[in-house]
Structures are given as C-alpha cells and as structure tokens.
LODORO-599200 format. One record per residue (C-alpha): residue in one letter; x, y, z. Coordinates in steps of 0.2 Angstrom, whole numbers, padded with zeros to 4 digits, always signed. Layout:
<pts>
aXYZ ...
</pts>
This chain:
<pts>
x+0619+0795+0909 x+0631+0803+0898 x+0641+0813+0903 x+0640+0831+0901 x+0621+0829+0909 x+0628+0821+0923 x+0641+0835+0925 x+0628+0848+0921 x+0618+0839+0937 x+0633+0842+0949 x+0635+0860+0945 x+0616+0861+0947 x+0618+0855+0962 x+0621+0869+0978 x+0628+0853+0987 x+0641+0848+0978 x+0649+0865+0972 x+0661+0865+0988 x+0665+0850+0982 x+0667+0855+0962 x+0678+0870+0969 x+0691+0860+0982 x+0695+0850+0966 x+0703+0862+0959 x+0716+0859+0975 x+0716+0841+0974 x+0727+0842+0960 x+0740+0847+0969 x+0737+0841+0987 x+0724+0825+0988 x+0721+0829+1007 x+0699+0827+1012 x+0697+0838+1026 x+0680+0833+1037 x+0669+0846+1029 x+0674+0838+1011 x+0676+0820+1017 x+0658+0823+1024 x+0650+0832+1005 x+0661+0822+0994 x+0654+0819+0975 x+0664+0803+0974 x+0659+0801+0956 x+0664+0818+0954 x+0681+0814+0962 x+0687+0800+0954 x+0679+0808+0938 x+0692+0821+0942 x+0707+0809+0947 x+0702+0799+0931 x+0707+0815+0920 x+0722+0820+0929 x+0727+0801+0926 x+0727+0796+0945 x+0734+0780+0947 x+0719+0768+0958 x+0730+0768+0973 x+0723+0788+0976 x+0707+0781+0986 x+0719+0773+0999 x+0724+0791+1004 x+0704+0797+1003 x+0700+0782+1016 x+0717+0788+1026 x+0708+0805+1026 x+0691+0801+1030 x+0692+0787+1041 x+0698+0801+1052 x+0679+0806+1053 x+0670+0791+1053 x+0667+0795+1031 x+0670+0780+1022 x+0673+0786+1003 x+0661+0777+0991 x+0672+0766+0979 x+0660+0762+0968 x+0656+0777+0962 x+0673+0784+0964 x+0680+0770+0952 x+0666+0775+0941 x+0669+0791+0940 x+0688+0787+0936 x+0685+0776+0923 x+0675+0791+0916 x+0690+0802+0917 x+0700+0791+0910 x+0693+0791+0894 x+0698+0809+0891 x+0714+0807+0901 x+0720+0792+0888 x+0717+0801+0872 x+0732+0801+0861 x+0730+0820+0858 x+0733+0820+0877 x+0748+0806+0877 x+0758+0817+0867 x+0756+0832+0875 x+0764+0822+0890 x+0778+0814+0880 x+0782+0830+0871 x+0783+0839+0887 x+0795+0826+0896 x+0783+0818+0907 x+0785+0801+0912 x+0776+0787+0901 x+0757+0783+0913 x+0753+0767+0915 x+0734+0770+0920 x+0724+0767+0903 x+0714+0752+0902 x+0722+0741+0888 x+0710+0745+0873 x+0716+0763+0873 x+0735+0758+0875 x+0740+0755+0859 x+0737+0772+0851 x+0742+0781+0868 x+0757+0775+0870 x+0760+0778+0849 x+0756+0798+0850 x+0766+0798+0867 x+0782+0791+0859 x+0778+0805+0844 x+0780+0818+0857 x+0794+0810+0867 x+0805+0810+0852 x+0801+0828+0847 x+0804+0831+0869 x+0822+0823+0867 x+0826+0832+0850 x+0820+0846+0855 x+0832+0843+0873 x+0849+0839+0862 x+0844+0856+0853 x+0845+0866+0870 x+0860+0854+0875 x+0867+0857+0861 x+0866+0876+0862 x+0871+0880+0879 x+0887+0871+0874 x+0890+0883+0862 x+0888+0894+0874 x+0897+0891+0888 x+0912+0886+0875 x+0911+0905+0869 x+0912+0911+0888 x+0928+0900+0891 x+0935+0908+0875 x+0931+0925+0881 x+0938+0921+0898 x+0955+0913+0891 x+0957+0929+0879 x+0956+0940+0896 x+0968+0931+0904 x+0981+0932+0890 x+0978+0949+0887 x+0984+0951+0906 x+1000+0940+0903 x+1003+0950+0887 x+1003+0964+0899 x+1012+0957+0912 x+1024+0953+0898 x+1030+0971+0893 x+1034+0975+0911 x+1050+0981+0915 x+1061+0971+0927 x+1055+0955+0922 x+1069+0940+0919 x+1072+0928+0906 x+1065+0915+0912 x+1049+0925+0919 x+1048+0930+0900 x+1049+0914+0893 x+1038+0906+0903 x+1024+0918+0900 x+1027+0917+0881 x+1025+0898+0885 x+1007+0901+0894 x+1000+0911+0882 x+1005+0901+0868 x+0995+0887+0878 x+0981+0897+0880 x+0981+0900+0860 x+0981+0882+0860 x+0968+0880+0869 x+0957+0893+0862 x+0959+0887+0844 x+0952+0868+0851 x+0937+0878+0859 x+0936+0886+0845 x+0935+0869+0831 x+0924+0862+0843 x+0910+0874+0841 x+0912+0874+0823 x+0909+0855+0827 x+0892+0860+0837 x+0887+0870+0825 x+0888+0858+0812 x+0879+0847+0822 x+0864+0859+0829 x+0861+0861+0811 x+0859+0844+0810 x+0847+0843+0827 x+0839+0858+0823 x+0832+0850+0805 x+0827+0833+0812 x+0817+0842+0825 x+0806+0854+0812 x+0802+0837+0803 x+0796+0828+0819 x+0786+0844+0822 x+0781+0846+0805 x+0776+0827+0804 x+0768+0822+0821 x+0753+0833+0825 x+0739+0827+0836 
</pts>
C-alpha cells in the first residue's frame, strides 16, 4: 500500500486518532501510558520514529512501557513503519538541514541512502561552522570594544585623581605610569580588532559562497 493511502486509512480511522494525536508528544517524551500502549498504531509509530530519525533501540523503551500492562508492542509492524519514515527522514534536503543547524551527524539511514545524506549534511555543516566562526568572530569584536570602553573609564578616573591637590611625587608618577599602561593596552585591543575585522571580512565572504553555492 503506498503510503499516503495508508496514512489517509489511520486518520479515517476514529481508533487510531488518540493515537495520531499523543505522537505529537512522543517527540519529545517516548513514554506509552496504558490507554496508548492498549490503541497503539505500531506502523503508525515507528512511521513516526522513522521521520524523526529514531534510532531501532526506541522499541526497547515501548516494551519497558507496555510490558507494565501486559501490551506487547508489535515489532513488525513497528519496524515497518520505521523503515517508512526513514525514507523521508534520510533525504539529503533533510541532511543538511541538520548539518547546517549543528546537529550531530545520524547514523540511522539504511546504506543505499548514505552516500548523498551524508554529502548534503557536510554541505550544511560547513556553512553551520562558517556561519559559528562569523558569530565567534563578532562577539570578539565586541567584547574587545567593551574592555576598551572599560579601560578609557578607568583612565579618565586616574586622569582625575591625577589633578588633585595634595598628591606626592611618587603618587604622581606612578599614575602617569598606569595610564600610560592603559594607553598601552588599549592601542593592542585596538590593532587587534582591526585584525578581527580584517578577518570577518574574510569569514563573512567564504560564508555567502557556501550559502550561495549549496542549496538543497
């Protein structure tokens, strides 16, 4: 049966729209309570696991689950149904989607399919990783400019301290000495995000060709 007849069949089906509707929380908690263990579309499930890319092991937690209630989850037709979902879950459009959002590389596609899903995935995990040495990048830049705004504070308080009366010699020179240092200092922070610049220019260019070059 193809497909979207048989997924037209379960949504027909009163029974199993519990079932359709508590998926939508088995993506983010695979816990059968009795009633679901009980109504459970198997092929239905694993079709489910199979697009979230579920690795095999998730029917062990179903027969933890309903083994509580004497429900014995039918693997059959779960692993069916997985199969089934993994054929939209190992689509290379799908693989870079994951790559270029930082997730880590799936090892659930059935070999035939690994070839150009791990080729799109490594498309989008290069633009993930330029596009993370472009945010790295800037917020260095920034937090430079914040230590140079915080090291031009404190010298305009020695510059103040400087002009008071009653200080020594020696209390004089030695504040002419720090903010010397500071001056120091800021012209390194300073050089340095001329050198940041120079390279996010750089990062920021290689990134619009990945983008520009890799679509799926």
């Amino acid at each position: 049966m193809k497909k979207n007849a048989w997924l037209s069949r379960i949504i027909r089906n009163p029974a199993t729209m519990l079932v359709v509707t508590l998926l939508v929380l088995l993506q983010g908690c695979a816990t059968l309570d009795k009633d679901e263990c009980r109504v459970a579309d198997w092929r239905l499930i694993g079709y489910q696991d199979g697009v979230l890319g579920k690795p095999s092991s998730s029917i062990g937690k179903y027969r933890e689950d309903c083994a509580k209630h004497a429900v014995v989850p039918d693997l059959d037709a779960w692993q069916a149904g997985r199969e089934q979902g993994l054929l939209e879950y190992c689509e290379p459009a799908n693989a870079f989607r994951l790559g270029r959002s930082g997730h880590g590389y799936p090892t659930v596609c059935p070999d035939p399919a690994t070839g150009a899903f791990r080729a799109a995935y490594e498309d989008g995990r290069a633009i993930y990783l330029a596009r993370s040495e472009v945010k790295d990048t800037h917020a260095r830049i920034q937090r430079h400019e914040h230590e140079i705004a915080e090291l031009r504070e404190e010298k305009r308080n020695k510059l103040a301290d400087l002009i008071q009366n009653g200080l020594q010699k020696q209390q004089r020179i030695m504040l002419l000495y720090e903010i010397h240092e500071i001056d120091e200092e800021i012209d390194d922070l300073v050089a340095e995000i001329g050198r940041l610049e120079h390279d996010l220019h750089v990062q920021e260019a290689y990134l619009d060709s990945l983008v520009s070059t890799h679509s799926h």
